[in-house]
N, C-alpha and C positions, 0 to 999 in steps of 0.2 A: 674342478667340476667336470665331471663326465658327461659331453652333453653326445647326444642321442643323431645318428647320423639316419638324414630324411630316407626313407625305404616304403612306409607305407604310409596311407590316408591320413592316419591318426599323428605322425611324425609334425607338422606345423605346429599343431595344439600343441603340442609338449614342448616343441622347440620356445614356444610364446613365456613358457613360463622357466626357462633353462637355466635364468638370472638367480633364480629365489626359491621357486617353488619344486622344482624338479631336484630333489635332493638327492636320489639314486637310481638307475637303470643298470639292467642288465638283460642277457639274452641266451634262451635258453637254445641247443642248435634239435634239429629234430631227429627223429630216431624211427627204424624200420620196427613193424611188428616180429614176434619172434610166434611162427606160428606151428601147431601139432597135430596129428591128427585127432578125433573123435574116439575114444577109448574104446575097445572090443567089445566090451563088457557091456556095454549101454543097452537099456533092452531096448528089440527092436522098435516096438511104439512110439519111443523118443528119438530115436535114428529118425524114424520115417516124421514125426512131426518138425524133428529140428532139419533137415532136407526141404519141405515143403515150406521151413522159413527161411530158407537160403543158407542154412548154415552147416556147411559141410567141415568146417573145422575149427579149431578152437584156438583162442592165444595161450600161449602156455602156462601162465598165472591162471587161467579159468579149468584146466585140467589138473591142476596142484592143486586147487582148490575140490576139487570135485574128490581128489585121493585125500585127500587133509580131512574132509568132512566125514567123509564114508568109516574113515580111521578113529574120528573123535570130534567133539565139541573145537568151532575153530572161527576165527576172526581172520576175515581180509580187508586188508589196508590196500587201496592201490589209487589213482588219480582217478581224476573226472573223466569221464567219459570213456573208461578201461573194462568198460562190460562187466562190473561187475554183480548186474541183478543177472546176467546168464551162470555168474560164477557159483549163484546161490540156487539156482534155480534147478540147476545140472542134479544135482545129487536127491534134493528133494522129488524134483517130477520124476527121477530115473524108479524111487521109491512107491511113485502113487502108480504110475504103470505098472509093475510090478507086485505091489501088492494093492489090491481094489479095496479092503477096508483100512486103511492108513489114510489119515488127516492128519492135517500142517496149518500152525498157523503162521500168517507172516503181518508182522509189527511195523509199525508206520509211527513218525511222531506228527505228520499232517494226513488230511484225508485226501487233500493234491495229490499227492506222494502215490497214497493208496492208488486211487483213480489212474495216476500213471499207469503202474505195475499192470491191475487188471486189463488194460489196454494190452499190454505188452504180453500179457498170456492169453490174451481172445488171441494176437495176431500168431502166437506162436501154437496155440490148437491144438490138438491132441486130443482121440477119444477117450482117454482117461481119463482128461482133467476136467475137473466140475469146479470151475473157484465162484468165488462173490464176495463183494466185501460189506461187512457189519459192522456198522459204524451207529451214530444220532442218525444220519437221514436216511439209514434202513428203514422201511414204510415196518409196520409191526408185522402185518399182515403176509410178511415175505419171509421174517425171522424165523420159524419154525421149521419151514421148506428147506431154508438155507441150513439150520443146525440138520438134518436127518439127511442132507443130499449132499452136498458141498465135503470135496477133501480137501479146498485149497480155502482157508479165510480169511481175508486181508483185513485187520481190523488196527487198532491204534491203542496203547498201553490203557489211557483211561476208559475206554470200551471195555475192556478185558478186565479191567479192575470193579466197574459199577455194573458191567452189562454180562455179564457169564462167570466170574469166581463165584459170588452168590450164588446163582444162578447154578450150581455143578449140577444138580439134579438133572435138569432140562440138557447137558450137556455132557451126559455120562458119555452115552458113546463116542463122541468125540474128542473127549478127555482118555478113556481106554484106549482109543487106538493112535492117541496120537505120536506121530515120530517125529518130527522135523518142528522147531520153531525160530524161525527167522526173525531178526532184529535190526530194521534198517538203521542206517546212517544214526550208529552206535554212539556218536559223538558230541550229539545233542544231548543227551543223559546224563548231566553233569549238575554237581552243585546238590540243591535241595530237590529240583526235579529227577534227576537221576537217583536220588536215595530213594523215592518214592517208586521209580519205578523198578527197582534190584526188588523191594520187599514183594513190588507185585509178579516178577518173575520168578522169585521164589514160592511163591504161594500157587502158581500155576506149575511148577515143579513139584509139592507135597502134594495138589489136588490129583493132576496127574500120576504122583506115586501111587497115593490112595486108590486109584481105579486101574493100575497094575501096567502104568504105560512109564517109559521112561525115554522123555524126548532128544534126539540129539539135539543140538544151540547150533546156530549160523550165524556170525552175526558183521557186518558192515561197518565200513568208519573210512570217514576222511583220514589223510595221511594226517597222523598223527602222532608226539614224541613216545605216546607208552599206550600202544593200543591193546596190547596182551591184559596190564594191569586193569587196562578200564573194562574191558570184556569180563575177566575174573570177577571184578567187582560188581559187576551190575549182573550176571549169571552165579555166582559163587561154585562156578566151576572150574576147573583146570582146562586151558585155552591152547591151541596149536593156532599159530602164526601163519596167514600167507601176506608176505608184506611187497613180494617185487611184482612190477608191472613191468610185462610183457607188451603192453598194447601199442602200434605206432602213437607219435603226436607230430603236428606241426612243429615249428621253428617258433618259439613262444619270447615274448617280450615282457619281462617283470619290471615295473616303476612307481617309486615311492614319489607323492604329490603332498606336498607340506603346505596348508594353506599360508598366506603372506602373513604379517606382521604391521597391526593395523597401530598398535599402541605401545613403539619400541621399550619404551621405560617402564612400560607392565609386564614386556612381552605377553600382549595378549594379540591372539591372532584372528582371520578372519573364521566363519564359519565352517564348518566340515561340511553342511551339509549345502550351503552355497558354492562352495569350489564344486560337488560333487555334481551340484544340477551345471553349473558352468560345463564343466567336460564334458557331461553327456549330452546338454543342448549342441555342444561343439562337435562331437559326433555324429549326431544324428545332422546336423546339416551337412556334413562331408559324407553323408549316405553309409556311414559305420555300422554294421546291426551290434548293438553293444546291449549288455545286461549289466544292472546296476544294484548290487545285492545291499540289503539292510536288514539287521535283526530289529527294528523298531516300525511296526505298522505306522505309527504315526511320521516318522522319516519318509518311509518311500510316499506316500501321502503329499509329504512338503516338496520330496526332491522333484516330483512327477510336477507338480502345481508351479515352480521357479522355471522347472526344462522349460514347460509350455510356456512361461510369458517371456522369454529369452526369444525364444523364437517367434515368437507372435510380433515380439518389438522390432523383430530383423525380418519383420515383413514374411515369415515362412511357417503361415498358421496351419497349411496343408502338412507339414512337417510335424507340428504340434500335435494334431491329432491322432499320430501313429505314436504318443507314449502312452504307452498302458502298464498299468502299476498291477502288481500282482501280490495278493497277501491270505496269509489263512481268514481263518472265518468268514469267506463267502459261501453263501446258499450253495446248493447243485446247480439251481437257476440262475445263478451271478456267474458259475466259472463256468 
């Protein structure tokens, strides 16, 4: 057994379960950015806005990507937190400052997600950019505005599919001119929900040919075994790769947590989602800021409800009420 030598906060908790449950760790060592300058070429609009966001240079996976895309239809792979909405964003806004009737849409599979980005383009500014995003809790009375003035529209596949393919008419102009369509965290798209959404990226590609526009694709993904093929697949286009990150990271700690064995002769074990509120109750009392991911609404639900009586029974109800669960389908007025 590999057991895990104390260095940080979270090291005790792990060492508690070193016997049984801590089946594997490992540690990743950290690494410098590898950084480039801002390409010549950038017009100056985006110069001066990406300067007024502090960003005088780029890692060099987000200037690959900006050549990759400029060249063709192109998917980046790179880790969390390796900038890659600058990676996307590069080649598209360099296009909207540059040409004033050119629209882009950019694809979300939450409207979170959405909401992020357009924050992330208010802070980054620029007199050319006009974004908005169209979604359900677009008010009606804003949609019109937004198709005839908006070059940037942040909207989410099933929008696109019930709310504008129909729709082409109301949406001619912005189907002719559009260039750029962005496709976030590409890697959700899988299964029967990804088939769905390939027919409706195609059918925004014939609409789009019909009105005499031919968009280039961008499209995002967690590091993943065959990001090329799932890009091809859900665009049915031929894909250029940028798969290496450039970006620094910390000194990172990977550990597998096996819940115990509650009924040897069944081998059946304890709950996943018990050990998971355990940890994270144990974190948050050693003041960890930790995040605790689940594809199941109803999970973060349960795991959020067990942290808090964990800590409420260890006397640390002030504790408790700093876990906040977070899940699609809240209102605008919920999140």
């Amino acid at each position: 057994m590999h057991r895990v030598e104390p260095s940080y906060p979270w090291q005790p908790l792990l060492e508690d379960g070193a016997d049984e449950e801590l089946v594997a760790a490992s540690r990743e060592s950290g690494r410098r950015g590898i950084v480039t300058a801002l390409p010549e070429d950038v017009h100056p609009s985006l110069r001066e806005a990406l300067a007024a966001a502090g960003i005088e240079a780029l890692w060099s996976h987000q200037a690959d990507a900006l050549e990759s895309a400029r060249r063709g239809h192109t998917i980046v792979t790179t880790g969390t937190a390796s900038g890659k909405s600058l990676a996307f964003n590069l080649p598209v806004l360099d296009t909207l400052a540059s040409d004033p009737s050119a629209r882009a849409f950019y694809l979300y599979p939450t409207k979170a997600l959405a909401q992020d980005q357009a924050r992330k383009l208010s802070e980054l500014g620029g007199r050319f950019l006009r974004h908005a995003i169209y979604d359900g809790d677009t008010p009606r009375e804003e949609r019109r505005a937004i198709r005839q003035r908006s070059n940037l529209i942040l909207t989410n596949p099933d929008m696109l599919h019930v709310g504008v393919l129909p729709n082409h008419r109301s949406w001619g102009d912005v189907l002719a001119n559009l260039a750029w369509v962005v496709v976030d965290e590409a890697h959700v798209y899988r299964g029967v929900f990804g088939s769905h959404v390939a027919n409706v990226l195609r059918r925004l590609r014939r609409l789009a040919r019909a009105y005499g526009a031919e968009p280039r694709f961008v499209l995002t993904s967690a590091t993943i075994a065959n990001p090329r093929q799932l890009a091809e697949g859900l665009t049915g286009l031929e894909m250029r790769l940028v798969d290496h990150d450039s970006a620094p990271h910390a000194e990172r700690e990977v550990v597998m947590w096996n819940p115990p064995l509650v009924d040897e002769a069944l081998g059946k074990r304890a709950s996943a989602l018990s050990e998971a509120a355990m940890l994270l109750a144990g974190l948050v009392e050693r003041e960890v800021r930790t995040i605790c991911f689940l594809k199941s609404r109803r999970g973060v639900e349960l795991i959020q409800r067990f942290a808090r009586l964990r800590l409420e029974d260890a006397g640390r109800p002030d504790l408790a009420e700093r876990i906040a669960p977070y899940r699609a389908g809240y209102t605008p007025m919920q999140r």
